[in-house]
N, C-alpha and C positions, 0 to 999 in steps of 0.2 A: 615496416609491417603495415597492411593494407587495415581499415578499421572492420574490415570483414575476418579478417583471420585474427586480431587481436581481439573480437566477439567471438571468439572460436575457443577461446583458451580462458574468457571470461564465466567463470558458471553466477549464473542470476538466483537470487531464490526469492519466491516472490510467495507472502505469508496470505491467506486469503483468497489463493489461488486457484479453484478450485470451483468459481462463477464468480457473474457480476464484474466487477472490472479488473480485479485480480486477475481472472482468467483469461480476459483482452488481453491485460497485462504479457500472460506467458506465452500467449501467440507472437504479441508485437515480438519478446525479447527472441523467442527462439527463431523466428523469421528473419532476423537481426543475423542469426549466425549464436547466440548464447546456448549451452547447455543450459536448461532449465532445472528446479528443482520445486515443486507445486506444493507448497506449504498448507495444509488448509485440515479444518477439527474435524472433519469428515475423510476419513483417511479412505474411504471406497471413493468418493467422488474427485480425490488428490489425485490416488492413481489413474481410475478414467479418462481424467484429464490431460495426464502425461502419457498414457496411451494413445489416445486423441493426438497428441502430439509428434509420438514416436509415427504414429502410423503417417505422419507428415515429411515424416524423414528429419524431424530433429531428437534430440538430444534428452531424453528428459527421467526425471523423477520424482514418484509421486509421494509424500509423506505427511501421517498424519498427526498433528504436534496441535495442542490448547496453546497458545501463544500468552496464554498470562500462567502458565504452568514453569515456573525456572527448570527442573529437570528436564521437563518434556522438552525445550526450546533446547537445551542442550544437546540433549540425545539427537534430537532432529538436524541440527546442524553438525554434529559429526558422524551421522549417516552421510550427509550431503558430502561431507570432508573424504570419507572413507569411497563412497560409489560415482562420486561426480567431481572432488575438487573441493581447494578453497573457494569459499563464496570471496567476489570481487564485487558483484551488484546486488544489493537490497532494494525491495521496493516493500515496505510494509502496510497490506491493504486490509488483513484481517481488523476486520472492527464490527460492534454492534452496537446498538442505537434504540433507544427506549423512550416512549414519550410517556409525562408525568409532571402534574401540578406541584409548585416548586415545594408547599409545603406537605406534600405527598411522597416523595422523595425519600425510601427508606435508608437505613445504613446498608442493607445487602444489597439494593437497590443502588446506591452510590458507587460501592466498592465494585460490584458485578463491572458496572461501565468504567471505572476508572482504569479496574485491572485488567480488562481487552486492551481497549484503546489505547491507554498511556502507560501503562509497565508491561504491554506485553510487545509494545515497539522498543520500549527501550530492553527488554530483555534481546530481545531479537534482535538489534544495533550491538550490545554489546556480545553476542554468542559470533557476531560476523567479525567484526570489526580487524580484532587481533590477526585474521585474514588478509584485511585487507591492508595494515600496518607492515607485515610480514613483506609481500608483493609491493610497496610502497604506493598502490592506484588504489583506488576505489569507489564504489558511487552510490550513494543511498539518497532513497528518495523517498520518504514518509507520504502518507497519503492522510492531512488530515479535514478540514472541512471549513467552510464558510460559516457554516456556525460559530465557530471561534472567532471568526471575523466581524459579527454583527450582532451574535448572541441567535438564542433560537426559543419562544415561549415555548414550555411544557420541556424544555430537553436542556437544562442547568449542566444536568450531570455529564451529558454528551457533549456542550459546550466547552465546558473546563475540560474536559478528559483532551479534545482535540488544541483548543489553546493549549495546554500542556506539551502535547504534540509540535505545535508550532516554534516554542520555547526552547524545548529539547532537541528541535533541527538548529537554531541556529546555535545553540552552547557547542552541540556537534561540530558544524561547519568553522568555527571557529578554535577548536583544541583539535583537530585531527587535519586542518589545511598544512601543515608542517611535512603529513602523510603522504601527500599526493591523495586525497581523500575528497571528494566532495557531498555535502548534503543537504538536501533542498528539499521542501515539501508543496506537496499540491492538495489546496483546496476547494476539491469538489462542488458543484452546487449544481441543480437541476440536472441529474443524469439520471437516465432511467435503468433500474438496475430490477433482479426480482427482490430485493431486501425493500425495494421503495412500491413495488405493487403489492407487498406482503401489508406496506404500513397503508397503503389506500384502500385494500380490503377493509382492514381494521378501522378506516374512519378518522386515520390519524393524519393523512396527509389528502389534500385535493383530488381531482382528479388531472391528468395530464394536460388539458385546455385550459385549466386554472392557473397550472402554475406555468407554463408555456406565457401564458400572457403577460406575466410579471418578468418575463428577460427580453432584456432588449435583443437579441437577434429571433426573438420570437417561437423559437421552439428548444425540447428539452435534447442535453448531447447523450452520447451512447459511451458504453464501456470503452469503445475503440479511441473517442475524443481520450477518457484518461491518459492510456495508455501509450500513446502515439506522442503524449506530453512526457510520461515517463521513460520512455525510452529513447528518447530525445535527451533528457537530460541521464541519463546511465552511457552517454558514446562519449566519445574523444572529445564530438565538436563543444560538449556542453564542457569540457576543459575548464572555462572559466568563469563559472557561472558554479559558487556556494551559499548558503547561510540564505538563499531565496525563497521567496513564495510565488508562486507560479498558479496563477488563478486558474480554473479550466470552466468557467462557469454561462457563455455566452453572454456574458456584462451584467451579468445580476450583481456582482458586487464589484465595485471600481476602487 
């Protein structure tokens, strides 16, 4: 089987999907050859985007599911089971991100960030997985952040929530390698997304010259750099490549 027709039979569901690199995301996977299935809390913008898609000649569906919601995550993936297939590829991009003085940091404030980021991948890993156990292949790819890697003033909560992240890929990649399974995360750093010009309005992050100049290849990457890294590792060749972190950040963090 050629790895084009084995992406033909793999349905992807990519959480977040819906903009920003999520959306790179479901371009890369269905130009791949994947059925796609467009995860994202904006369930008019999920579909649009799987229209966007269809109207490409791929494969797609739009659904719109809170990803720290346990039912909703349910429901949404056996939509996916029922109109498209078991999920075979996870890539979980839904996340959101708060800046905040550490001892400003309320408890709705903690919980909000912890339960996107870190229980609503892990909800989402396990609503796939049994999937992907079943098929004995499978490929998830967490999307969590360079802040976990270096820490980030004003964003504790975003920090731990994505460490968490990091944590919960390699527990993963080591109890499901048995599967035929693999899981590996990527932490983003300097990409320009609309969630990062939302926080430069607000005065919470630089301007793009600023922080361009702080990475060594000199300028900020695009939804496309993610993505082209996650669907890289969701193919055959990344076979043997689990439990990884896969920087995508232009050498900001080594």
């Amino acid at each position: 089987m050629t790895s084009a027709s084995a992406a033909a039979s793999r349905v992807a569901v990519v959480t977040g999907g819906a903009s920003g690199m999520g959306l790179a995301t479901c371009r890369h996977l269905a130009a791949a050859g994947h059925p796609v299935a467009v995860l994202d809390i904006d369930a008019n913008r999920a579909e649009q985007a799987a229209e966007d898609l269809r109207a490409q000649g791929a494969q797609a569906l739009g659904v719109g599911a809170d990803v720290a919601d346990r039912s909703a995550v349910a429901d949404a993936f056996g939509k996916v089971r029922s109109d498209l297939g078991p999920t075979l590829v996870l890539v979980t991009s839904a996340g959101i991100s708060e800046f905040s003085d550490f001892n400003a940091i309320s408890p709705d404030d903690w919980h909000r960030v912890i339960d996107v980021n870190l229980t609503g991948t892990f909800y989402c890993c396990q609503a796939a997985l049994p999937d992907m156990v079943a098929a004995g292949w499978g490929r998830i790819v967490t999307i969590s952040s360079s802040s976990a890697q270096r820490g980030s003033p004003r964003m504790a909560h975003y920090a731990a929530a994505k460490g968490g992240v990091i944590s919960l890929t390699k527990s993963m990649a080591r109890e499901f390698a048995k599967h035929g399974i693999t899981v590996n995360s990527i932490p983003p750093s300097g990409i320009e997304t609309p969630m990062q010009h939302q926080q430069q309005a607000a005065g919470d992050l630089p301007s793009n010259e600023v922080m361009a100049a702080s990475i060594p290849l000199g300028h900020l990457g695009t939804g496309d750099d993610i993505a082209a890294a996650a669907a890289f590792l969701a193919s055959d060749a990344a076979g043997y490549i689990t439990g990884q972190v896969l920087g995508v950040n232009g050498g900001a963090v080594l």
